[in-house]
C-alpha positions in Angstrom: 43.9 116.5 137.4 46.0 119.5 138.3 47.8 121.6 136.1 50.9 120.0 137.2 49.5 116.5 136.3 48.5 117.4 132.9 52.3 118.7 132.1 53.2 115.4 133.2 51.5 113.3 131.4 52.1 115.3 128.0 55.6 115.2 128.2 56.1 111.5 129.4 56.4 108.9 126.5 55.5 105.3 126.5 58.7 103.1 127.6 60.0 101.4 124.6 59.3 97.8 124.3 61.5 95.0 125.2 63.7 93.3 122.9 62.1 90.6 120.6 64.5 87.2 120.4 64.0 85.4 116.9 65.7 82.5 115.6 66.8 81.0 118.3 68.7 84.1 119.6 70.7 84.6 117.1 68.4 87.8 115.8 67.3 90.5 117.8 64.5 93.0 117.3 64.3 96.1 119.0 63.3 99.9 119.2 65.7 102.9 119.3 64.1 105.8 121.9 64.5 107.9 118.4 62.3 106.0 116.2 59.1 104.2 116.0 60.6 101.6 113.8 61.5 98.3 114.7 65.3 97.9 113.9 67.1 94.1 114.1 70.8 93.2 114.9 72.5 89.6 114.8 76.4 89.1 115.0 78.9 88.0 111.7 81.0 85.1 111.5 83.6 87.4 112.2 82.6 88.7 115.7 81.1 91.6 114.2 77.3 93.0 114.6 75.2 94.2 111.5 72.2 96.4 112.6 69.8 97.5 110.1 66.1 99.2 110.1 62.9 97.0 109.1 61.4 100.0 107.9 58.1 98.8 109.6 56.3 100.0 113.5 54.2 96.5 113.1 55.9 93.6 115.0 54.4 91.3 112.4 55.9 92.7 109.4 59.0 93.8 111.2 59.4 90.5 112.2 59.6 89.2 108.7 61.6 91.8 107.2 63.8 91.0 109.8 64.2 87.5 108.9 64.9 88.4 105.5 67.7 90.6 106.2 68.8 88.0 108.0 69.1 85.6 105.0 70.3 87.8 102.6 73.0 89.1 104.7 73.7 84.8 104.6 73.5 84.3 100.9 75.7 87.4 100.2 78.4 86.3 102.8 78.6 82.7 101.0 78.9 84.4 97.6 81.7 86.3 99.1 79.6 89.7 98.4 80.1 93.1 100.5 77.1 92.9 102.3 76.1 97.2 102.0 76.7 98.9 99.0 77.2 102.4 98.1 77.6 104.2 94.9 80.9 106.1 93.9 78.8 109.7 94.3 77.6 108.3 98.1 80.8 108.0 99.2 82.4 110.6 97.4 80.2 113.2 99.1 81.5 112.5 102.0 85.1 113.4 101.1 83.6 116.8 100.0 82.0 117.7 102.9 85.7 116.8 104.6 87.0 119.0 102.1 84.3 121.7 102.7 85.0 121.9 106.2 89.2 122.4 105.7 88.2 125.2 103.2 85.8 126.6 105.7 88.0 126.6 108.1 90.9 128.3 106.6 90.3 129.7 103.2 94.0 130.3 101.8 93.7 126.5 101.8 94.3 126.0 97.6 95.0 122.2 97.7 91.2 121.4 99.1 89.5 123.8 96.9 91.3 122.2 94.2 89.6 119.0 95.6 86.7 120.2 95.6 86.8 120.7 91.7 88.3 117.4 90.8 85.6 115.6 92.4 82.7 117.8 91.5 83.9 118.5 87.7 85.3 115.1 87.0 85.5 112.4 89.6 81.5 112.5 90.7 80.3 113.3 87.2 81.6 109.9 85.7 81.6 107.4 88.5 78.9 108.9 90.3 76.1 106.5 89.5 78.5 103.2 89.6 78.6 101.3 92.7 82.3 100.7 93.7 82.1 96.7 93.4 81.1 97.0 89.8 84.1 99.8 88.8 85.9 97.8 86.4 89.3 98.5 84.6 87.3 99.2 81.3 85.3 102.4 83.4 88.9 103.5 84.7 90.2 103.4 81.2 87.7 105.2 79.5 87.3 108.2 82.5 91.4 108.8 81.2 89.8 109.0 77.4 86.9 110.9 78.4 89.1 113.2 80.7 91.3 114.4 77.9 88.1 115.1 75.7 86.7 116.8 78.3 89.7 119.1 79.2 90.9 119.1 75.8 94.4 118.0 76.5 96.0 115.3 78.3 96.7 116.6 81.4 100.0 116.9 83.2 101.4 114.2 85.6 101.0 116.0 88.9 97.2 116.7 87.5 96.8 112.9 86.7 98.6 112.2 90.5 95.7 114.5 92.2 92.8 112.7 90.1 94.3 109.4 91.0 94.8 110.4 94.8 91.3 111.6 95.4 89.8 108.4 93.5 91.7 105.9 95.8 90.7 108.2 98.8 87.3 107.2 97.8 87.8 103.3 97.0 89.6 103.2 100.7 86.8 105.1 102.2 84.3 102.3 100.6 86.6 99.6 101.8 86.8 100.9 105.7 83.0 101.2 106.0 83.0 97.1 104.7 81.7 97.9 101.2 84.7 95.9 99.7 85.0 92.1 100.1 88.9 92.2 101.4 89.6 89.7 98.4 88.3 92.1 96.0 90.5 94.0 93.8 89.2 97.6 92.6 91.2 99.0 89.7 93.2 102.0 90.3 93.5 105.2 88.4 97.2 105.4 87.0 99.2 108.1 85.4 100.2 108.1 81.6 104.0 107.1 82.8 102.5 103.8 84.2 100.7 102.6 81.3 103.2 101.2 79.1 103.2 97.8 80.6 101.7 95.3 78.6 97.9 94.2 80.5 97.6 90.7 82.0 96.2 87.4 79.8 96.4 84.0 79.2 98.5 82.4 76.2 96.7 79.3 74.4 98.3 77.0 77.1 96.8 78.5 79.5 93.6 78.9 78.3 93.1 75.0 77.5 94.0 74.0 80.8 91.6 76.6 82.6 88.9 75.3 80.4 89.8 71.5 81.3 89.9 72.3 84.4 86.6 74.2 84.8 85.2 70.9 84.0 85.6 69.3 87.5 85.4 72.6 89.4 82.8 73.6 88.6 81.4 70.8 90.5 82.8 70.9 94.0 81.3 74.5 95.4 81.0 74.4 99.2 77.0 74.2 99.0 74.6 74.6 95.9 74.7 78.5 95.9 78.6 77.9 95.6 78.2 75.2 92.8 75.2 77.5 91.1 78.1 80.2 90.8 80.7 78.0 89.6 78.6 76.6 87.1 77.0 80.0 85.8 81.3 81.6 85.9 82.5 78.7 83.7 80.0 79.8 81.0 80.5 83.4 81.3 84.1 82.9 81.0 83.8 81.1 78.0 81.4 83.6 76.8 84.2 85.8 77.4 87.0 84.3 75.9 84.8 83.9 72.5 83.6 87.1 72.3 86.0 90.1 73.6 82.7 91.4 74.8 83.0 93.8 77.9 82.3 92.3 81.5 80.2 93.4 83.6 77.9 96.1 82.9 78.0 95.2 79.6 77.9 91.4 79.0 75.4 90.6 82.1 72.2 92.6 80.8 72.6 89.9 77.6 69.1 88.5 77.0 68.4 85.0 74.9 66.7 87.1 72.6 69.8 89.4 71.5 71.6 86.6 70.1 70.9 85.7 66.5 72.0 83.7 63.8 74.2 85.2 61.1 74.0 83.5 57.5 77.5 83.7 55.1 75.9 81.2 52.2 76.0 77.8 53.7 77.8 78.6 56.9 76.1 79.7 60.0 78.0 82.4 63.0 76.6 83.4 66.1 75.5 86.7 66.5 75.3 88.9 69.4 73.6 92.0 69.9 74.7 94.2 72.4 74.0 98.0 73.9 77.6 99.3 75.2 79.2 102.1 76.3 80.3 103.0 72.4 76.6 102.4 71.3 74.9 99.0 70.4 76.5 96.6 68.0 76.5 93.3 66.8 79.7 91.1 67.5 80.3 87.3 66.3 80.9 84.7 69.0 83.3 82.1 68.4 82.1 78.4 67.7 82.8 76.9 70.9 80.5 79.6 72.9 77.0 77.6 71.3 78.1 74.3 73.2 78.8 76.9 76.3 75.3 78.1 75.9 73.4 74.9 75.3 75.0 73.5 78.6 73.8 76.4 79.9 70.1 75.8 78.9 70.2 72.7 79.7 71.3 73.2 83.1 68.5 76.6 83.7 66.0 73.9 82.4 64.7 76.2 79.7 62.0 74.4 78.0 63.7 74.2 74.5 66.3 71.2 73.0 68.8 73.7 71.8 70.2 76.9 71.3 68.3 77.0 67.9 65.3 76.6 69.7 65.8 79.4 72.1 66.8 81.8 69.2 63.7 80.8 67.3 61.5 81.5 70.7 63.2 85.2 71.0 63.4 84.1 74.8 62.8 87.3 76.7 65.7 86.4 80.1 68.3 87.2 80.8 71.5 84.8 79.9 73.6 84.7 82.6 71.0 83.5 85.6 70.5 80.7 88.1 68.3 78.0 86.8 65.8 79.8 89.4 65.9 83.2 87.6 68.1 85.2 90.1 71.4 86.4 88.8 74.6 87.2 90.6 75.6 91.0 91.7 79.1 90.0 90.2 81.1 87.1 89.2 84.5 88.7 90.0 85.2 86.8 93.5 84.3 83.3 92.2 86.7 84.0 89.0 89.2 85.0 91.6 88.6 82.0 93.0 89.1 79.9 90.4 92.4 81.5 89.3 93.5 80.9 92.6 92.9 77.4 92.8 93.9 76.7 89.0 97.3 78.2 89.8 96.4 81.2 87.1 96.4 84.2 89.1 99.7 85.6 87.9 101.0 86.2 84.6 104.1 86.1 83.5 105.3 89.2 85.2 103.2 88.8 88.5 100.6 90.6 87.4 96.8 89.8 88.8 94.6 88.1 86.4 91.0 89.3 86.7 87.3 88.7 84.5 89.0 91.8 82.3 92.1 89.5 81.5 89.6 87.2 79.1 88.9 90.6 77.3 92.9 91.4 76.6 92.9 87.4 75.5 90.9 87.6 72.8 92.2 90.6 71.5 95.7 89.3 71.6 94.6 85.8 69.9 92.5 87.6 67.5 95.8 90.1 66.2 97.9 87.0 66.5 95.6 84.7 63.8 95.6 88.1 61.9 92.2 90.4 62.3 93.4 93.8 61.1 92.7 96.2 64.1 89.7 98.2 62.6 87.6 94.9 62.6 88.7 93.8 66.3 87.8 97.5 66.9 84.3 97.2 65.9 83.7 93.6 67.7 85.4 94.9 70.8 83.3 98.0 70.7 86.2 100.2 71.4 88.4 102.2 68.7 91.3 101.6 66.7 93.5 104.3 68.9 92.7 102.1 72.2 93.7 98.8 70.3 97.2 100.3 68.8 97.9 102.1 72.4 97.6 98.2 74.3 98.3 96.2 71.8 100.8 97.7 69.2 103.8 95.9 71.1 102.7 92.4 70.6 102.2 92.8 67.0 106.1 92.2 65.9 105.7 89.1 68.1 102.8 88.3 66.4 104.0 88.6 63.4 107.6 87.5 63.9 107.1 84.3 61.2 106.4 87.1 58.4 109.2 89.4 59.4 112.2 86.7 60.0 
């Protein structure tokens, strides 16, 4: 072989193999020219392709990581779930590198630099390691408290407008790359002038018929995944509404074994122990969650008659799962389906009810039947400054029997 020969054959590579059909067609398998892995595509409901990498050169294993993307990408689409997710500090980084390259480019260029800063000192530090589908309106409310500690002051309103701009630059950013089911509501940073509107809940009314009507609904899903998250929502809901307790990140992590049974001499409470943002506590659930729970054991087919049982086993799993053991990313979409069916969605003032409207409902119920803030405080987890800055102008309503 000549010398030209030899430069031939070690710079030519092996042609990439054909495409690989699975499931009838509707997957594909395939090779990029840049990679040795096997990558698969397949096309959305809506017309749209999803590509992703199998992580694997072996046509075998690619084959059935493939197929499992494939599912998942299903199962997330029927629970109404973005189907990619990024965290807050993902996405955020790539408005600084926007940023960076405005600065870089002219220098005398304040407004980016100030950017720059905001996300970096403030922004990244405290969303960072959230993903943006489980930012919740408690996280938005306690960056405004933990800004002010942190700067010492609370800043002023064009500062608030520049934190609030560059957050929503991020949320948007996470909604155009699909990150964000379109039905899905993130929460919004506000400035101080906005905040004196009184948050969305439910009065008593309200709340009865939601839970009557949570009886049939929660039986007509679209397919059993649908029904599983009906099912599992009602609970949780009712969990909410009897305990004030957080959604989200911190009611979902409950285990069987945190709750506990709290003696006052012949009477009996339930008692919750829960690791929060504010450090762990114990709160006291409200009578009707037990007969919440025990539905929900029976229908996870736990092997115990009762809740008693379960507290006596110190049942190590998780509360709020499908009777298979897998739990839901979020329960936000299926509650926002539900209000939209039940004719809830909108308060009084047109406001968007959300999971975080249970939390407002049981502090409002529980001033109005006459728990002295510092006590809701410590249930809530939260402190007595947060409860008199919401909730201070429905206490002469509350009230209005004692002062007429």
């Amino acid at each position: 072989m000549n010398n030209l020969s030899l430069l031939f054959a070690s710079t030519t590579t092996e042609p990439e193999p054909e495409p690989l059909k699975l499931l009838d067609g509707h997957l594909t398998l395939y090779k990029r020219p840049t990679s040795h892995q096997w990558q698969c595509r397949f096309k959305l409901a809506t017309g749209a392709w999803h590509s992703a990498s199998t992580g694997s050169d072996q046509v075998a294993e690619a084959t059935t990581q493939a197929i499992a993307i494939y599912e998942t990408v299903k199962v997330k689409i029927a629970s109404d779930l973005a189907i990619k997710t990024k965290t807050f500090r993902q996405l955020a980084t790539q408005e600084l590198a926007m940023a960076a390259r405005v600065v870089q480019a002219n220098p005398n260029k304040r407004t980016h630099v100030d950017y720059i800063h905001i996300y970096t000192k403030y922004l990244i530090p405290f969303f960072g390691n959230y993903q943006i589908n489980d930012i919740t309106q408690e996280m938005v409310d306690d960056y405004v408290a933990w800004r002010i500690s942190k700067m010492g002051k609370n800043p002023k309103t064009y500062t608030q407008r520049r934190h609030a701009g560059l957050y929503k630059r991020v949320i948007e950013r996470a909604r155009d790359q699909g990150l964000i089911h379109r039905h899905r509501t993130i929460p919004l940073l506000e400035v101080a002038a906005d905040r004196a509107e009184i948050r969305p809940a439910f009065n008593q009314q309200e709340v009865d018929y939601l839970q009557e009507y949570m009886r049939d609904w929660e039986r007509f899903g679209r397919n059993q995944r649908s029904n599983h998250m009906r099912r599992l929502c009602r609970v949780y809901v009712e969990f909410l509404l009897g305990t004030g307790i957080r959604q989200g990140t911190e009611s979902m992590p409950i285990r069987w074994r945190s709750l506990q049974w709290h003696w006052i001499g012949e009477r009996r409470y339930l008692r919750v122990w829960v690791s929060g943002k504010t450090g762990p506590r114990y709160l006291i659930a409200r009578d009707f969650v037990i007969e919440a729970l025990e539905r929900l054991i029976k229908w996870q087919a736990l092997p115990y008659a009762n809740l008693e049982a379960v507290i006596e086993a110190k049942l190590d799993r998780k509360v709020f799962v499908f009777p298979e053991g897998d739990a839901p990313h979020s329960l936000d979409d299926v509650f926002e389906r539900l209000m939209v069916e039940s004719n809830l969605l909108k308060d009084a003032t047109g406001k968007n009810r959300t999971l975080y409207s249970l939390r407002h409902t049981y502090a409002t119920f529980a001033l109005a039947e006459g728990i002295d803030i510092h006590t809701l405080a410590r249930q809530m987890g939260t402190s007595t400054l947060m409860i008199e800055k919401h909730y201070s102008k429905l206490t002469p309503m509350m009230a209005a029997a004692k002062l007429a």
